[in-house]
N, C-alpha and C positions, 0 to 999 in steps of 0.2 A: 473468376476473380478479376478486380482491375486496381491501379492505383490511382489513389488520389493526391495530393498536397495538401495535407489538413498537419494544424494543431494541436495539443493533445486535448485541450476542449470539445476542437471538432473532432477528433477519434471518438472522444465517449460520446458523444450524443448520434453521429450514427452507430455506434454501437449498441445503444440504449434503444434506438427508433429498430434494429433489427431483433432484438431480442423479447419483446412482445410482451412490453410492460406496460400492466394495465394501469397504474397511477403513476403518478409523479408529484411529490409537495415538496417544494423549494422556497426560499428565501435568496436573494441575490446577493451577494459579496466579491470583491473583485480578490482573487482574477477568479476565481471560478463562473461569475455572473453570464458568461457568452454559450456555457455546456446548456444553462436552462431557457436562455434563448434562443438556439439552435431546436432544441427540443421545441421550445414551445411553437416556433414556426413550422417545424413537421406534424405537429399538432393542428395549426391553424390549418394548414393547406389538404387535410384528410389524410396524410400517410401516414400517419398510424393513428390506431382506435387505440386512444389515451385520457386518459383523466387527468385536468391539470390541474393541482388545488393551491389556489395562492393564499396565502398564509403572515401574519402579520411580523414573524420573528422564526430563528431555524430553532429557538426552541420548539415551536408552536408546527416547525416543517417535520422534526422528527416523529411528535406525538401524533400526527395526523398519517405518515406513513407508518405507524404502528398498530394503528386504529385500519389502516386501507390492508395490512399484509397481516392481522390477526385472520379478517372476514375472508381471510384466501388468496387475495392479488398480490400479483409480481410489483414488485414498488423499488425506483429509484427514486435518491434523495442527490443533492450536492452542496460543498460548502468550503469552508475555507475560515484557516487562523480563530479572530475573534468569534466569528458564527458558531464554527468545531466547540468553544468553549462555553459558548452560550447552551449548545445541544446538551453539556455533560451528564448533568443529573437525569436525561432523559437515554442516553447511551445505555446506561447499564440495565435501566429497564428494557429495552430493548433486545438485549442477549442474555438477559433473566428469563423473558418468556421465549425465547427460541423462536425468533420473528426474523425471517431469512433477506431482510432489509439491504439491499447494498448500495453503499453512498461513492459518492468520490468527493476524494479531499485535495483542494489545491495548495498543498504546503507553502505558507507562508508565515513569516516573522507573526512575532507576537508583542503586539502592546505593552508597556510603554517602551522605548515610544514609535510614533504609529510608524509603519513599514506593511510596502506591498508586497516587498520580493521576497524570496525563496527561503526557506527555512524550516528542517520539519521538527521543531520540538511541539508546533501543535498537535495531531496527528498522536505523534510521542509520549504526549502529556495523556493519552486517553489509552495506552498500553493494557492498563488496567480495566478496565471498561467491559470487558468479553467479546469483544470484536475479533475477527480476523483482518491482520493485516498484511496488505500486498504493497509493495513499493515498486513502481516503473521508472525504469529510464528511459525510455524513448517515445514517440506516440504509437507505434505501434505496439509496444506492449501494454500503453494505455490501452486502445480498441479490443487489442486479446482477451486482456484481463478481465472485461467487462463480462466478454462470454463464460469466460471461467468462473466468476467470481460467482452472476447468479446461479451456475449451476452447485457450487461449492454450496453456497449457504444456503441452499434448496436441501444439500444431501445430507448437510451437517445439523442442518436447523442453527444456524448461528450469522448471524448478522455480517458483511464483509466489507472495509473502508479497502477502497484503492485511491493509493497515496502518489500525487505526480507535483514535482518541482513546478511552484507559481513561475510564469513566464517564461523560464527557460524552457519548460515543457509544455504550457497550458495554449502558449503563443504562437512557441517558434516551428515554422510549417517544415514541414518534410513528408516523403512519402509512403504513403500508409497502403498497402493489399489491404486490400478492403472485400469482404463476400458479394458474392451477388445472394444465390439462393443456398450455397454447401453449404450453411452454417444453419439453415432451416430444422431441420429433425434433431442436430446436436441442442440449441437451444430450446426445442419445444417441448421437451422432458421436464416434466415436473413429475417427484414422488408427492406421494399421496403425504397429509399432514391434518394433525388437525387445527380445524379453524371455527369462529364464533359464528354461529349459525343461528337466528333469529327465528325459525320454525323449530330448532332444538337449545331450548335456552336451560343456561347454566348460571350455577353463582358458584365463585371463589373468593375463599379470604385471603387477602393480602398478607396478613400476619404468620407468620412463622418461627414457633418458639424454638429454641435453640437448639434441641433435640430434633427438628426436622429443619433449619437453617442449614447446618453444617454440612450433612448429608446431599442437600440438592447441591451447594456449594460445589460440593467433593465431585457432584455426577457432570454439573456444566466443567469444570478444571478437565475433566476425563472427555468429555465429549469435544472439549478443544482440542484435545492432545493427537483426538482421531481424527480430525481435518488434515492435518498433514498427511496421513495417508490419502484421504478420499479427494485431497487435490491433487497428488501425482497420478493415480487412476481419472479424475478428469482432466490432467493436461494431456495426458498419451492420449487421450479420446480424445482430446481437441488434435492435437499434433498431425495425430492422422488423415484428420481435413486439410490442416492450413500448411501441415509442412515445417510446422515451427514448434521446438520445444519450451518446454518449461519448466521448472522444479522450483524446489525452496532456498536453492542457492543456482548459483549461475558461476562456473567457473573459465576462465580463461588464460591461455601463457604458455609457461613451462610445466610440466608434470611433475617433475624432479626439483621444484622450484624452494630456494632457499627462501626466500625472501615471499611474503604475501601482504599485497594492499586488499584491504577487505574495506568494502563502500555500500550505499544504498542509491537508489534515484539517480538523475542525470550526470552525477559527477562520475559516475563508472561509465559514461561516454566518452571520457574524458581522460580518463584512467587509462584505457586501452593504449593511448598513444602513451605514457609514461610508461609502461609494462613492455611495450615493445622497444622503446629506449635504453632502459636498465637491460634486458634481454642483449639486448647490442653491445653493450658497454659490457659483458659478462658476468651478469649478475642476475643469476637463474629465479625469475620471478612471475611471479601471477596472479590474477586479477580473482578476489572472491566477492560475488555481488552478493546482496541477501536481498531474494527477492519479496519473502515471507517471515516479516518478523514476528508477529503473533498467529497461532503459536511457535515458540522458538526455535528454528531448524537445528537443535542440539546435536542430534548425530550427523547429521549432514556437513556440517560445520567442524567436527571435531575429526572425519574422517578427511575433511578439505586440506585443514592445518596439522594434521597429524605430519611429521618429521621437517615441519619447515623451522629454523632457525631463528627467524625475525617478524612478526607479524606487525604491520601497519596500520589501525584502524580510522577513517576521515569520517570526521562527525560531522554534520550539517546539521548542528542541534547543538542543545546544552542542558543538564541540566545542573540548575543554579549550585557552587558550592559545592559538587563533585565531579563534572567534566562529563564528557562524551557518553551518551546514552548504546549507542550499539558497540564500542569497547568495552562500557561497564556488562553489559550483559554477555557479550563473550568470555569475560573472565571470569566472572561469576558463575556462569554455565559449564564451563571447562577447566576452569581452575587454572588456568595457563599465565607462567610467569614471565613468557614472551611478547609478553604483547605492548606493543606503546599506542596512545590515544592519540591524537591530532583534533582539534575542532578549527574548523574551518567555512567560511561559506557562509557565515553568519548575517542575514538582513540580505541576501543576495550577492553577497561580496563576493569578489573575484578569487576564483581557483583557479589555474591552469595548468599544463600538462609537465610543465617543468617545475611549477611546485611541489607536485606531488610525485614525481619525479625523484627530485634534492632533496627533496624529506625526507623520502622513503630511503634512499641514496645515504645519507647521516644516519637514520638508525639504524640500517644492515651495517655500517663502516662504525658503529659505539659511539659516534659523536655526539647525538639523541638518544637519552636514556632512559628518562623518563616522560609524562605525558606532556603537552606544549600546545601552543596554539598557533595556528597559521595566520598571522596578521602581520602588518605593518604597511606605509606608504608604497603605493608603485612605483 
């Protein structure tokens, strides 16, 4: 292994040039736009045997890696905010036919009005979709994720977005372990599947009346539910190369911890120093990241927050008219009457470690009691 200084752009695109993907169909949107030029210059200069299909719209990016990873090929995609939204209708076709597709999403704000920086209610917005979703905080878990994610959606047959903060993640350099050849044999596994094969031709009808709708419905809902398993079996198989763990949550702090800030993406970089602050000041607390929100880490989660007193959750999202999207689904999931929402981070806004800090700090002490939002002038 060696380390480099890369972005998390550049983590996934040597990630993508090591993992032996035979297509790639993209559309450019910023900030994801530098992951498909990175590629596409490993491309140009012959380090990897890649097919690069340029495409007029990420509608038009998704349907052509759908078409590249029916006929069998390893296919990444990337994209970002407006584009993610553009893809939608074509998403769920996608994780309808069990098309083991993995994109990366550079979370950012959504229209109107326009914004480049950081925000994941895109991403969010497509929950629904049948995707698996992964959220990184750093670039190195971007680069990991990558290996993991195609082998996940290879074993699960289900499509997998890894989801990384625009700019604060997609830009900001740091250093990345990066493989040389030990990641060779872990990635070149593929199980067997079937695919459209042109010497064995087939016709399917699209239509599906309600008596066989509901049923395949009920088998993809079931086949999601068993990716959480077959990704903690491929993180131990990753772990065992790289040395580096993984799960569907990521916890940190106190054990004993009254008090829990629960986050996704880059602001649990950030966390950490607030966690060990409150820690100091005597207030037994701990960091619960979700690494994997679809499908939903419900027992992982419920065993994390089991006897803590106060739960925290930081939104970097919204959804319009009811507030924080990963608060509402923990309480909805858990039934839990401890929990207060925070949204925050909104279009790139500034979070730092003393707000989430004081926050969290007011609703262990009752001062914050119900859900709020982290804004105002600096």
């Amino acid at each position: 292994m060696k380390k480099l200084v890369l972005g998390g752009n550049d983590a996934v695109a040597y990630a993508v040039k090591q993992s032996r993907v035979d297509v790639v169909s993209a559309y450019p949107i910023t900030p994801q736009t530098s992951i498909i030029e990175k590629v596409a210059s490993f491309i140009a200069k012959g380090e990897i045997n890649t097919k690069f299909i340029r495409v007029e719209s990420e509608h038009s990016a998704m349907a052509a890696a759908m078409g590249a990873s029916a006929s069998g090929s390893r296919v990444f995609t990337a994209t970002s905010s407006q584009g993610l939204l553009l893809m939608h209708e074509v998403l769920h076709w996608a994780a309808g036919a069990g098309l083991p597709i993995v994109m990366a999403n550079a979370n950012r704000a959504v229209a109107p009005p326009w914004s480049i920086w950081a925000e994941q209610t895109d991403s969010l917005s497509q929950r629904d979709t049948g995707w698996i979703q992964l959220y990184a905080s750093n670039s190195q878990e971007v680069y990991d994720l990558v290996f993991i994610a195609f082998r996940l959606a290879e074993a699960s047959l289900t499509p997998v977005m890894i989801c990384m903060d625009g700019f604060l993640l997609t830009h900001t350099k740091e250093p990345v372990e990066v493989f040389d050849n030990e990641i060779d044999e872990f990635i070149s596994y593929k199980p067997e599947r079937d695919i459209l094969d042109v010497d064995k031709p087939k016709a399917f009808g699209a239509l599906a009346f309600p008596k066989d709708y509901m049923p395949i419905r009920i088998k993809q809902h079931e086949k999601m539910l068993g990716s959480i398993d077959k990704f903690k079996t491929i993180a131990d198989e990753f772990s065992l190369i790289s040395k580096r763990s993984y799960g569907p949550i990521y916890q940190y702090g106190n054990e004993n911890a009254k008090l829990a800030i629960v986050v996704s993406g880059s602001i649990s970089e950030t966390a950490h120093l607030s966690v060990d602050a409150l820690n100091d000041e005597g207030i037994p607390s701990k960091l619960v990241k979700i690494t994997m929100f679809r499908p939903f880490p419900k027992e992982a989660l419920k065993k994390s927050l089991d006897g803590v007193d106060k739960i925290v959750v930081f939104d970097r999202n919204i959804s319009m008219g009811k507030g924080g999207i990963f608060k509402d689904e923990i309480v909805g999931s858990l039934g839990l009457g401890n929990v207060v929402g925070v949204v925050c981070g909104l279009g790139g806004y500034d979070v730092n470690d003393m707000d989430i800090k004081e926050t969290a700090k007011s609703v262990f002490e009752g001062k914050i009691k119900q859900d709020t939002i982290l804004w105002g002038e600096k």
